[in-house]
N, C-alpha and C positions, 0 to 999 in steps of 0.2 A: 504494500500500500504506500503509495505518496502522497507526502501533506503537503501541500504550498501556502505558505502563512503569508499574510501583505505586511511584510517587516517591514517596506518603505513609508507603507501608512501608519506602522504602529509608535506609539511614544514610547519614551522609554520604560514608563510604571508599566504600558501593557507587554512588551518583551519580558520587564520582571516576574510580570505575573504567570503569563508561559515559562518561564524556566524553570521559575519552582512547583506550579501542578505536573510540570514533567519532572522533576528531582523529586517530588512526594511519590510519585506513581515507581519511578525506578526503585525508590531507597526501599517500597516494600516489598519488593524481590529479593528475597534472600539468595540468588544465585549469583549475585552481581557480585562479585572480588572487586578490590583495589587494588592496583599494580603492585611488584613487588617494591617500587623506588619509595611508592607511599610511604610503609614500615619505615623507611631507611630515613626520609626526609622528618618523618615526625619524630623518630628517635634523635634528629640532630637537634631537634629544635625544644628536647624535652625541657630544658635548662630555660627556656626565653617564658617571660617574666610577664610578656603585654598579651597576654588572651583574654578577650570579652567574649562573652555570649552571645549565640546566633541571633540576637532579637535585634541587638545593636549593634554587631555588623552590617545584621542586611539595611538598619536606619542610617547607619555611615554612610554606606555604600551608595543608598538611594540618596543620598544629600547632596556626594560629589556626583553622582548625574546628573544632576539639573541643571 
């Protein structure tokens, strides 16, 4: 099946909103793996000091869009 989404007409809240009902729908398949580099980059990073919560990431994130 092919989707063709109008990305030229959408803003950028509606790409957001797509991205995450398609990352809600993946994350609940348990068959999906992370790469192995994943493991490898989050154990480097185990030591780093500045992690926020997913709520205030994606409000970060949507801020510097606009």
């Amino acid at each position: 099946m092919t989707v063709a989404l109008p990305l030229e007409q959408m803003t950028v809240a509606e790409k957001l909103q797509a991205m995450e009902m398609l990352w809600a729908d993946l994350s609940r398949d348990d068959a999906f793996e992370s790469p192995a580099w994943h493991g490898e980059v989050l154990r480097e990073r185990a030591g780093e000091k500045n992690f926020v919560d997913w709520e205030t990431a994606k409000r970060d994130l949507r801020a510097r869009l606009k």
